[in-house]
DRENMI-205954 format. One record per atom (N, C-alpha, C): residue number from 1; residue in three letters; x negated, y negated, z negated. Coordinates in nm, 3 decimals, always signed. Layout:
+-----+------+---------+---------+---------+
: seq : type :      px :      py :      pz :
+-----+------+---------+---------+---------+
: NUM :  ALA :       X :       Y :       Z :
...
+-----+------+---------+---------+---------+
***
This chain:
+-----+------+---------+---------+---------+
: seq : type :      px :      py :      pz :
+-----+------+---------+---------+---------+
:   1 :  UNK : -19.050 : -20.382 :  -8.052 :
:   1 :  UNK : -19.031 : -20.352 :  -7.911 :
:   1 :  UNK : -18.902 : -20.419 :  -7.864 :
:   2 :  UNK : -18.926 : -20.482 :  -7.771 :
:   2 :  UNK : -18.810 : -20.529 :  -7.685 :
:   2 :  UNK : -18.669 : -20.444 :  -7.672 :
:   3 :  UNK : -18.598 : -20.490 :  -7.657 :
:   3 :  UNK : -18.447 : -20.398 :  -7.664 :
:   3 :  UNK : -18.447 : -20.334 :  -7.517 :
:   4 :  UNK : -18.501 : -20.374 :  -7.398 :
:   4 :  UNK : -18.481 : -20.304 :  -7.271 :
:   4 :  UNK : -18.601 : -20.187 :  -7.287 :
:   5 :  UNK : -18.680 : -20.239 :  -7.359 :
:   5 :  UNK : -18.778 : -20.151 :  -7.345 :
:   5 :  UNK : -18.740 : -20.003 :  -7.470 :
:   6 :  UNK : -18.650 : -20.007 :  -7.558 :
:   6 :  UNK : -18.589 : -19.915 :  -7.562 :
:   6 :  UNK : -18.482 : -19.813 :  -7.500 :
:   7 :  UNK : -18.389 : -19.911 :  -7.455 :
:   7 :  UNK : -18.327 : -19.845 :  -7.356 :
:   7 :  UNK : -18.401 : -19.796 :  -7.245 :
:   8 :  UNK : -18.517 : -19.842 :  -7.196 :
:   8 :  UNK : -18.592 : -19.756 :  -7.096 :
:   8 :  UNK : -18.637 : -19.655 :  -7.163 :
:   9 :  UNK : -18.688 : -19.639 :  -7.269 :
:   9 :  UNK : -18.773 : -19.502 :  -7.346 :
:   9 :  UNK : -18.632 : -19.405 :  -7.394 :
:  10 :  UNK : -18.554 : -19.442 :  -7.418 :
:  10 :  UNK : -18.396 : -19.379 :  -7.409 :
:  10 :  UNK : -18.358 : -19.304 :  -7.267 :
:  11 :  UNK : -18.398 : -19.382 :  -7.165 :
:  11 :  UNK : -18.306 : -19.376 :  -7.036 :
:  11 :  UNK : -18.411 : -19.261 :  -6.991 :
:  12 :  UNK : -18.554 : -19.273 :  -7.018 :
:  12 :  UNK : -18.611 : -19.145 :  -6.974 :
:  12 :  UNK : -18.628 : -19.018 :  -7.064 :
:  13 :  UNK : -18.610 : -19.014 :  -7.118 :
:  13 :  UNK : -18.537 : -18.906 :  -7.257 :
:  13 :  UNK : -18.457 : -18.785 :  -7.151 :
:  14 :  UNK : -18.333 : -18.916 :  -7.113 :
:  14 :  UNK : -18.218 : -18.848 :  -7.105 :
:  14 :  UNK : -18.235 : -18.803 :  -6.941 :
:  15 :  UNK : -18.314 : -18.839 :  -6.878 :
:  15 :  UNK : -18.356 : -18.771 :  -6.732 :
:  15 :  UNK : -18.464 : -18.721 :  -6.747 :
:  16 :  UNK : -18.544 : -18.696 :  -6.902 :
:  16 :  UNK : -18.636 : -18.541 :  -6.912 :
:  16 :  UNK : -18.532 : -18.450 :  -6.966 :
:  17 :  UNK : -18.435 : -18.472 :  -7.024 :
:  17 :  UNK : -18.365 : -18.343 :  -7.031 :
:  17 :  UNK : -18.278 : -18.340 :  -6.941 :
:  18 :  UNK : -18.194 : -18.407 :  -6.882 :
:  18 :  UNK : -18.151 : -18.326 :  -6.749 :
:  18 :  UNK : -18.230 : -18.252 :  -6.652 :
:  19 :  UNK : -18.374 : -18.321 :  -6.601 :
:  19 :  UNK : -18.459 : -18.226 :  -6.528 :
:  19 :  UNK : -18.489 : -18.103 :  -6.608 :
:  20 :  UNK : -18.512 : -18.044 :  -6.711 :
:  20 :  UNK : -18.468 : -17.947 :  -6.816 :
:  20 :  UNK : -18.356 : -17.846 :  -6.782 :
:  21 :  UNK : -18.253 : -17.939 :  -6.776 :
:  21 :  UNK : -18.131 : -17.841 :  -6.746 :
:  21 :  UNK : -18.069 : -17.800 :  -6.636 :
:  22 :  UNK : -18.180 : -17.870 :  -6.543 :
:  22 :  UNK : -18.168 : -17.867 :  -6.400 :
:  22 :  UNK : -18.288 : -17.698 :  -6.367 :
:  23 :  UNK : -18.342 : -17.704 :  -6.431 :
:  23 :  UNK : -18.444 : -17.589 :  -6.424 :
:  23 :  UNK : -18.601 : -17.657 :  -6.393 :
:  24 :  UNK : -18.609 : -17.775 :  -6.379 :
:  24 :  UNK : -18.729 : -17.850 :  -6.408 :
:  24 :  UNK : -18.859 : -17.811 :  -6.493 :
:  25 :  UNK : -18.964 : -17.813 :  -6.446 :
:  25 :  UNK : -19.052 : -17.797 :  -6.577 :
:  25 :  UNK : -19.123 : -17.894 :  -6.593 :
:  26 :  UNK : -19.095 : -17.988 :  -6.685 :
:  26 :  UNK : -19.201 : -18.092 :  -6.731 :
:  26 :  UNK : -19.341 : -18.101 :  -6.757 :
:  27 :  UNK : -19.391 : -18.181 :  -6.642 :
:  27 :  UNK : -19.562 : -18.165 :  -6.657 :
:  27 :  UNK : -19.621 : -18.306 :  -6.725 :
:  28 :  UNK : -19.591 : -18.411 :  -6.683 :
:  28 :  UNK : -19.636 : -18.554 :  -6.751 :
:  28 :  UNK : -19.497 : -18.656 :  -6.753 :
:  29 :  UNK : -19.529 : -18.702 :  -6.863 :
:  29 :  UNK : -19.430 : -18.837 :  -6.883 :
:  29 :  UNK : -19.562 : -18.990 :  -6.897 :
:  30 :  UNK : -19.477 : -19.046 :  -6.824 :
:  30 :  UNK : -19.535 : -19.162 :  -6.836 :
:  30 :  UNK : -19.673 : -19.179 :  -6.806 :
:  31 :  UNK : -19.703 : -19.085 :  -6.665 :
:  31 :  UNK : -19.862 : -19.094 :  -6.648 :
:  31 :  UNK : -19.906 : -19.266 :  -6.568 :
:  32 :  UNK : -20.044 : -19.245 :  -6.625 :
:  32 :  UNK : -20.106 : -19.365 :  -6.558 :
:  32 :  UNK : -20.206 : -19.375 :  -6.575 :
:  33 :  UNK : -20.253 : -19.430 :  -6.401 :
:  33 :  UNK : -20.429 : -19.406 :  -6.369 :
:  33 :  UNK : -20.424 : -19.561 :  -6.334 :
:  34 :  UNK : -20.442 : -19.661 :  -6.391 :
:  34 :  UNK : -20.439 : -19.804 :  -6.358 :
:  34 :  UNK : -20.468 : -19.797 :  -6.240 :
:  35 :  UNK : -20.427 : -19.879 :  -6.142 :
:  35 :  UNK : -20.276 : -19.938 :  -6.143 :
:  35 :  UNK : -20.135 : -19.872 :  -6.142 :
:  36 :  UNK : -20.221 : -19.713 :  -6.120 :
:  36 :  UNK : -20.067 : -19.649 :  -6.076 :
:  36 :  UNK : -20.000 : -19.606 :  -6.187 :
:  37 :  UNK : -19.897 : -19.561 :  -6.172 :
:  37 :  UNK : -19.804 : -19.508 :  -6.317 :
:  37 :  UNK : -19.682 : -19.453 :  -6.242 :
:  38 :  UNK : -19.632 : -19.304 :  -6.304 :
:  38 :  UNK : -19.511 : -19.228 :  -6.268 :
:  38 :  UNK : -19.471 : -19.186 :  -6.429 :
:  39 :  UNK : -19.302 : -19.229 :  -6.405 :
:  39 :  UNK : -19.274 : -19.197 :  -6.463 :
:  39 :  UNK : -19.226 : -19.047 :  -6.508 :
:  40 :  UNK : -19.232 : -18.957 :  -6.450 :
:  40 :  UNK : -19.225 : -18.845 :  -6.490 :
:  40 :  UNK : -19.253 : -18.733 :  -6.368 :
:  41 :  UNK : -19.348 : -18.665 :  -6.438 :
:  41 :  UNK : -19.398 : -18.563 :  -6.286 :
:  41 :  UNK : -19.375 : -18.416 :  -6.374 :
:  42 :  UNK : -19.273 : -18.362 :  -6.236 :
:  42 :  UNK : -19.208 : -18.173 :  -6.299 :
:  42 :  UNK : -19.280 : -18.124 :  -6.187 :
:  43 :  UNK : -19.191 : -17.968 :  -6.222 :
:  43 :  UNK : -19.218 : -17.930 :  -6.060 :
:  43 :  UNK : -19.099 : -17.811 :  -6.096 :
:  44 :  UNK : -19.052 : -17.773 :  -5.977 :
:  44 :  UNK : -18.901 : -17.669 :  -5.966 :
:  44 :  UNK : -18.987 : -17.604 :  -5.812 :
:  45 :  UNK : -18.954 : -17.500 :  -5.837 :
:  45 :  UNK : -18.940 : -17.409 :  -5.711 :
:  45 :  UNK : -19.069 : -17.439 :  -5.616 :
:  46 :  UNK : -19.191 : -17.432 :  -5.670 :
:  46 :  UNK : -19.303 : -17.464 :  -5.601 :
:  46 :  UNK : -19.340 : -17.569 :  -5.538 :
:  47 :  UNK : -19.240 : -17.659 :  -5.587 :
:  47 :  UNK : -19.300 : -17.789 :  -5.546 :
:  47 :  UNK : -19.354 : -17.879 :  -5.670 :
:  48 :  UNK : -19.363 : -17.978 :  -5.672 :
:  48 :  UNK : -19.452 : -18.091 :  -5.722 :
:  48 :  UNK : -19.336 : -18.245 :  -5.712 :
:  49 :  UNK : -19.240 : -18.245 :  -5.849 :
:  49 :  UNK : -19.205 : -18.366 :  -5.794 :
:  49 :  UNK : -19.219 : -18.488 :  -5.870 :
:  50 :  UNK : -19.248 : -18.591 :  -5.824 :
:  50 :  UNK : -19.280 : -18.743 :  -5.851 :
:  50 :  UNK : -19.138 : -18.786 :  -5.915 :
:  51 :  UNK : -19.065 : -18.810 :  -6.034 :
:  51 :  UNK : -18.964 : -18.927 :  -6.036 :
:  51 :  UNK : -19.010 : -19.031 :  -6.119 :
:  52 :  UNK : -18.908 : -19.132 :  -5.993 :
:  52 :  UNK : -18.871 : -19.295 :  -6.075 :
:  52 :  UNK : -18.737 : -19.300 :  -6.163 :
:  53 :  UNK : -18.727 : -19.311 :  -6.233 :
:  53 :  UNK : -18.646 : -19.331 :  -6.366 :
:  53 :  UNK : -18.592 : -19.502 :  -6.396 :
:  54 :  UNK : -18.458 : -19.515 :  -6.370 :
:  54 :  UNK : -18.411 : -19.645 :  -6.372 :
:  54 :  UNK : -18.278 : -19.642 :  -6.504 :
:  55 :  UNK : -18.317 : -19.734 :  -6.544 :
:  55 :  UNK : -18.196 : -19.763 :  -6.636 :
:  55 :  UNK : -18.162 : -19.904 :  -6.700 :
:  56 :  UNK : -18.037 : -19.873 :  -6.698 :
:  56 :  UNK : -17.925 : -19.994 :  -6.691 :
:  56 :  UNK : -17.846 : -19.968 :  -6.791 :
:  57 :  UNK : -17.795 : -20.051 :  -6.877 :
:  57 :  UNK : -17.730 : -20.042 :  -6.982 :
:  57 :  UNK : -17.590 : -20.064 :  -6.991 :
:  58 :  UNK : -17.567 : -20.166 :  -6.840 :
:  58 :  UNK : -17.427 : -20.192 :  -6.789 :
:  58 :  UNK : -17.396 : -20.029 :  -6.748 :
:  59 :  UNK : -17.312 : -20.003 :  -6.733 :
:  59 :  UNK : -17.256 : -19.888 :  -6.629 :
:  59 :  UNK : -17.211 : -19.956 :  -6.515 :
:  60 :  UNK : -17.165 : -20.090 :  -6.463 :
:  60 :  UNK : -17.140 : -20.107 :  -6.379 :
:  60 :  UNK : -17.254 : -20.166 :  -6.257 :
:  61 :  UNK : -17.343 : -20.199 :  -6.311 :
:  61 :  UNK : -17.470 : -20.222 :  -6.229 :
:  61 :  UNK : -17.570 : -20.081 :  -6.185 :
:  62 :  UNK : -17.587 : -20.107 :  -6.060 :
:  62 :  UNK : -17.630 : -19.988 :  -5.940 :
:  62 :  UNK : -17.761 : -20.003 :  -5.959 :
:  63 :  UNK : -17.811 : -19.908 :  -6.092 :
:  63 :  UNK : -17.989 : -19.888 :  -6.101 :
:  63 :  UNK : -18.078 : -19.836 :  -5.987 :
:  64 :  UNK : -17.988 : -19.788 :  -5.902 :
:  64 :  UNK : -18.064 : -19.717 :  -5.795 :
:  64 :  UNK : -18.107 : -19.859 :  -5.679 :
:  65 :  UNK : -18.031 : -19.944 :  -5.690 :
:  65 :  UNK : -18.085 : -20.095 :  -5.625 :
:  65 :  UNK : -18.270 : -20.134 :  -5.686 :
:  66 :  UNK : -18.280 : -20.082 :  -5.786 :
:  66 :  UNK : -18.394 : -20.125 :  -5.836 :
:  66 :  UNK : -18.541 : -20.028 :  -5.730 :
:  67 :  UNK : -18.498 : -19.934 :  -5.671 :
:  67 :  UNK : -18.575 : -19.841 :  -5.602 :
:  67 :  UNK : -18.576 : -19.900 :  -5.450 :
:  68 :  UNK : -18.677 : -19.999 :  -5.434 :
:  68 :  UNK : -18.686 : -20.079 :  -5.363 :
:  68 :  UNK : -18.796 : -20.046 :  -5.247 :
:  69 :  UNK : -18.828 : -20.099 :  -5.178 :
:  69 :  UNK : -18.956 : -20.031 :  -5.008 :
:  69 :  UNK : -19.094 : -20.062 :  -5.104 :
:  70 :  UNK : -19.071 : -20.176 :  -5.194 :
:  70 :  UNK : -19.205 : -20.209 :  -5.274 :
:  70 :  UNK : -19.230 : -20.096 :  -5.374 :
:  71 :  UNK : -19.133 : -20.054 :  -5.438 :
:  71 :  UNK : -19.133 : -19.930 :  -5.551 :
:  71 :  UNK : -19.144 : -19.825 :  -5.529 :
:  72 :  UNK : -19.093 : -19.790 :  -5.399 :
:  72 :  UNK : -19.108 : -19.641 :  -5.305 :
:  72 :  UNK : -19.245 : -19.656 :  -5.315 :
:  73 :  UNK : -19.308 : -19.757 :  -5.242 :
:  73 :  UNK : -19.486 : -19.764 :  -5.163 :
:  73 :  UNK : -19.535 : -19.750 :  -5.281 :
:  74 :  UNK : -19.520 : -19.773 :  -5.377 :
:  74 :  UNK : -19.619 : -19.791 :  -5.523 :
:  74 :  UNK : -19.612 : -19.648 :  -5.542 :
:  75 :  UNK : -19.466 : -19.590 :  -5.545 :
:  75 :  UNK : -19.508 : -19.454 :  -5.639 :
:  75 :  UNK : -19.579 : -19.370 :  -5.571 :
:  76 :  UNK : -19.504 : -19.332 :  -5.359 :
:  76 :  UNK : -19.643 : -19.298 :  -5.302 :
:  76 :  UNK : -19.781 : -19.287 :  -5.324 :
:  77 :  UNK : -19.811 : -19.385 :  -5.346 :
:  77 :  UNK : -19.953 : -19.454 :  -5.374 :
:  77 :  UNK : -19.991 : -19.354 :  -5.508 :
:  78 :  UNK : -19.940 : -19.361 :  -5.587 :
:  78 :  UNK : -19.957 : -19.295 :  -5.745 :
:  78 :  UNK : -19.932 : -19.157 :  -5.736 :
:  79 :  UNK : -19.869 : -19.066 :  -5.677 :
:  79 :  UNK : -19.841 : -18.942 :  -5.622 :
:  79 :  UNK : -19.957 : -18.917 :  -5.543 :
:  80 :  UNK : -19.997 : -18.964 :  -5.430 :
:  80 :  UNK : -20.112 : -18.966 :  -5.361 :
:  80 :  UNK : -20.241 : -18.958 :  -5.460 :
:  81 :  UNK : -20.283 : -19.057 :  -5.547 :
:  81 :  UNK : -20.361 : -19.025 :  -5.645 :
:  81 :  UNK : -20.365 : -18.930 :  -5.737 :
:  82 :  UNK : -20.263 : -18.889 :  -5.797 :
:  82 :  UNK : -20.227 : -18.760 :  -5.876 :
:  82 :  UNK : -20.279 : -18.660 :  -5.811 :
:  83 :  UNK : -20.192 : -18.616 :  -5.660 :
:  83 :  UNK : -20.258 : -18.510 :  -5.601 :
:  83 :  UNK : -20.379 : -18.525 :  -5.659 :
:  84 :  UNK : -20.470 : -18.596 :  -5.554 :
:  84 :  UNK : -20.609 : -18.598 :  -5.574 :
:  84 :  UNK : -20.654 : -18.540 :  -5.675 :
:  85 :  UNK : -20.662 : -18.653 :  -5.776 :
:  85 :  UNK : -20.692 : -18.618 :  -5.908 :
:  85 :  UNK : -20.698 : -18.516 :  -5.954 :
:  86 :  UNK : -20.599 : -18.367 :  -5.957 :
:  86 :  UNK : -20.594 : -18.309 :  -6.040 :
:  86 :  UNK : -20.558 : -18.199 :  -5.915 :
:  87 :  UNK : -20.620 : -18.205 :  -5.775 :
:  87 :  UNK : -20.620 : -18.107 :  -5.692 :
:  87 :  UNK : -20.479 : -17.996 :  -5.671 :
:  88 :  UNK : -20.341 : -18.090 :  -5.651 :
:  88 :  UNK : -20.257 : -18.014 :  -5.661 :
:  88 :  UNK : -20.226 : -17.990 :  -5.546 :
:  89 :  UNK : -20.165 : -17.843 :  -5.503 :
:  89 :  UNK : -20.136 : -17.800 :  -5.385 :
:  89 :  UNK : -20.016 : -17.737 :  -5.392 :
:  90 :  UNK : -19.961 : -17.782 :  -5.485 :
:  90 :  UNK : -19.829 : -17.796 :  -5.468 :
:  90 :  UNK : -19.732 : -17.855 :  -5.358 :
:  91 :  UNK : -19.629 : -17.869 :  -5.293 :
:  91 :  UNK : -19.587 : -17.949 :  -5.186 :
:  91 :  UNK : -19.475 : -18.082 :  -5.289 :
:  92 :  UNK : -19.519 : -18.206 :  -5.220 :
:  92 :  UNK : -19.448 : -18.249 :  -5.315 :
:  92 :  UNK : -19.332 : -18.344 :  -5.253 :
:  93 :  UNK : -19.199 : -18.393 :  -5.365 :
:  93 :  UNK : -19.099 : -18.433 :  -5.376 :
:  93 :  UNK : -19.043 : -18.530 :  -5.417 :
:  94 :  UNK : -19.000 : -18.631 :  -5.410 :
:  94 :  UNK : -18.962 : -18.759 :  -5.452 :
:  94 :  UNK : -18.832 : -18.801 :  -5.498 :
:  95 :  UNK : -18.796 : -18.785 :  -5.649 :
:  95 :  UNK : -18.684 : -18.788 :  -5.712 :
:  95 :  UNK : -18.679 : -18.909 :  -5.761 :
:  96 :  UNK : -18.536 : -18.965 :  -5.761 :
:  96 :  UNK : -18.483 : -19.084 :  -5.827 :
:  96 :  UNK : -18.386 : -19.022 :  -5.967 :
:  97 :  UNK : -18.412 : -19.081 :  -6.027 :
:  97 :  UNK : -18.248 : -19.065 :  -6.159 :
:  97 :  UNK : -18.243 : -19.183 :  -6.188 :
:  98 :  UNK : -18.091 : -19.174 :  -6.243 :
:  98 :  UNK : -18.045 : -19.350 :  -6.291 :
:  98 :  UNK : -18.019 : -19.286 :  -6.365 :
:  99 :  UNK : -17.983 : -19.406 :  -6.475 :
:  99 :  UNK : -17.939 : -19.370 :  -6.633 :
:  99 :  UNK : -17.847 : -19.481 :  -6.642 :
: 100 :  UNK : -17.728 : -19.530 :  -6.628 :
: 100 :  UNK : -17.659 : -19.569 :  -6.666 :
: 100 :  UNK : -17.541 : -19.609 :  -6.755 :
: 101 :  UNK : -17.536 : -19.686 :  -6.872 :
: 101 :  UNK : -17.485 : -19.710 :  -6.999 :
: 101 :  UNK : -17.550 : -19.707 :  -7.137 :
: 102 :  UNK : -17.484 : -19.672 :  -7.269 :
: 102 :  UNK : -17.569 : -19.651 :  -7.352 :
: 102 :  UNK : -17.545 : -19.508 :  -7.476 :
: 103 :  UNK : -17.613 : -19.514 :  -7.510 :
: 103 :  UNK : -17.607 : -19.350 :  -7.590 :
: 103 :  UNK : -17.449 : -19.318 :  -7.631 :
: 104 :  UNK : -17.396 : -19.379 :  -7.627 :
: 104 :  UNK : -17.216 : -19.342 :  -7.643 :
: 104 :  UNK : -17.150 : -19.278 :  -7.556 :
: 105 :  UNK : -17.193 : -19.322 :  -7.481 :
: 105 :  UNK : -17.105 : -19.352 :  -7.284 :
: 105 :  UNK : -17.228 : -19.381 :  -7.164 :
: 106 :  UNK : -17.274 : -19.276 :  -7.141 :
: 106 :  UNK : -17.382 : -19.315 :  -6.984 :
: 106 :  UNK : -17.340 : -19.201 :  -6.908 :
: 107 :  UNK : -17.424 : -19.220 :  -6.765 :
: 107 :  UNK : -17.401 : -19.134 :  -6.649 :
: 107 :  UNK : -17.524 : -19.123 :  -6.616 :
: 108 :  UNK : -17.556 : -18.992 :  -6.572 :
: 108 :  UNK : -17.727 : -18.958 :  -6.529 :
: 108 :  UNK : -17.705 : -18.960 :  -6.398 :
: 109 :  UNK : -17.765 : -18.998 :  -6.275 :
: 109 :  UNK : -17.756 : -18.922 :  -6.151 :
: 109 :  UNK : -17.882 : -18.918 :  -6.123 :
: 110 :  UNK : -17.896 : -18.774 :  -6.038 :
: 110 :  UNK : -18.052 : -18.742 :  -5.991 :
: 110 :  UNK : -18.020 : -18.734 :  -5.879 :
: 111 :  UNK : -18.126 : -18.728 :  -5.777 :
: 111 :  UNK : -18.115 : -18.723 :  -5.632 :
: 111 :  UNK : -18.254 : -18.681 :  -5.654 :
: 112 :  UNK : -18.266 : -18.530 :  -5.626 :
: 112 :  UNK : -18.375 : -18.484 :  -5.582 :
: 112 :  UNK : -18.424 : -18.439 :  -5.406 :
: 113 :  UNK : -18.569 : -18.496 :  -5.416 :
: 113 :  UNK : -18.588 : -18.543 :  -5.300 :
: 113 :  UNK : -18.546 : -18.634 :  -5.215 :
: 114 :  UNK : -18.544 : -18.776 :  -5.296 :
: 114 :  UNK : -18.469 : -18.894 :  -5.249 :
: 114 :  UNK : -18.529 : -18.964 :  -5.148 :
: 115 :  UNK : -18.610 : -18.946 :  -5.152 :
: 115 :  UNK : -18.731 : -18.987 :  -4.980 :
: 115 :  UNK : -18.799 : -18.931 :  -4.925 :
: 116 :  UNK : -18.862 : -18.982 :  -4.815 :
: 116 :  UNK : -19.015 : -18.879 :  -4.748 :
: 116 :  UNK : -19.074 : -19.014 :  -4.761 :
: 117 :  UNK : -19.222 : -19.001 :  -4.789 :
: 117 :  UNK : -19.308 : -19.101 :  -4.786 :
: 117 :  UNK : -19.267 : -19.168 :  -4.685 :
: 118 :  UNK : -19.282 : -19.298 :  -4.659 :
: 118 :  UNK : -19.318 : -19.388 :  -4.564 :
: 118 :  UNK : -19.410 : -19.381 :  -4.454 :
: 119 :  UNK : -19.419 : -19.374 :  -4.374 :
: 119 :  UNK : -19.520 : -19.351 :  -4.218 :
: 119 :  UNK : -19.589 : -19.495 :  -4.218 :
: 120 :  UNK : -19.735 : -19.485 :  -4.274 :
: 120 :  UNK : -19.772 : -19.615 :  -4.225 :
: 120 :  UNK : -19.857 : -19.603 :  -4.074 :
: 121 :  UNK : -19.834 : -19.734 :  -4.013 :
: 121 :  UNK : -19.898 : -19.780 :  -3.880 :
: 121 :  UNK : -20.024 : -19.867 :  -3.898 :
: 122 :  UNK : -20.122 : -19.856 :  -3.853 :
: 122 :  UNK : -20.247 : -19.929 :  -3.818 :
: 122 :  UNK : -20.212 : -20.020 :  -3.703 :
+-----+------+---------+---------+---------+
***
């Protein structure tokens, strides 16, 4: 396996156990209904939340740059299907975490409820 691609399986580790210690309850890691894929779906306090999980190995590079209008619309899209899928009526939430550095020395930040879907126009 590729070396980023450990540090990504690292970087979401360490933002399933902070959502953990946040009071989170972990429902799927790493789901995927081709094409869509979330990286980690909890839920806290009756909601239902979707996170994207970014990680960077620099500490000085801003993983949260990687959460882009294209990456927002995708996970929408994959949240939207989930509902469906599995009939949740839950209300749901859109969390970012970064993971920045490496198992010596990193910084987690979460931002729960980091967006509202996008409003699309016809």
């Amino acid at each position: 396996m590729a070396r980023h691609n450990d540090i990504g399986k690292w970087g979401e580790q360490m933002a399933v156990e902070h959502l953990i210690k946040a009071g989170y309850a972990i429902i799927e890691r790493n789901w995927h209904m081709p094409p869509y894929e979330i990286d980690i779906v909890a839920s806290i306090r009756g909601r239902i939340a979707f996170c994207e999980v970014k990680t960077r190995s620099d500490k000085n590079i801003n993983a949260s740059e990687a959460i882009t209008p294209k990456k927002i619309s995708a996970l929408v899209r994959a949240a939207h299907v989930y509902i469906l899928a599995y009939d949740v009526k839950l209300e749901p939430q859109f969390d970012v975490i970064t993971v920045n550095g490496v198992p010596d020395d990193f910084i987690v930040e979460h931002i729960p409820d980091a967006f509202l879907p996008p409003l699309r126009t016809y």
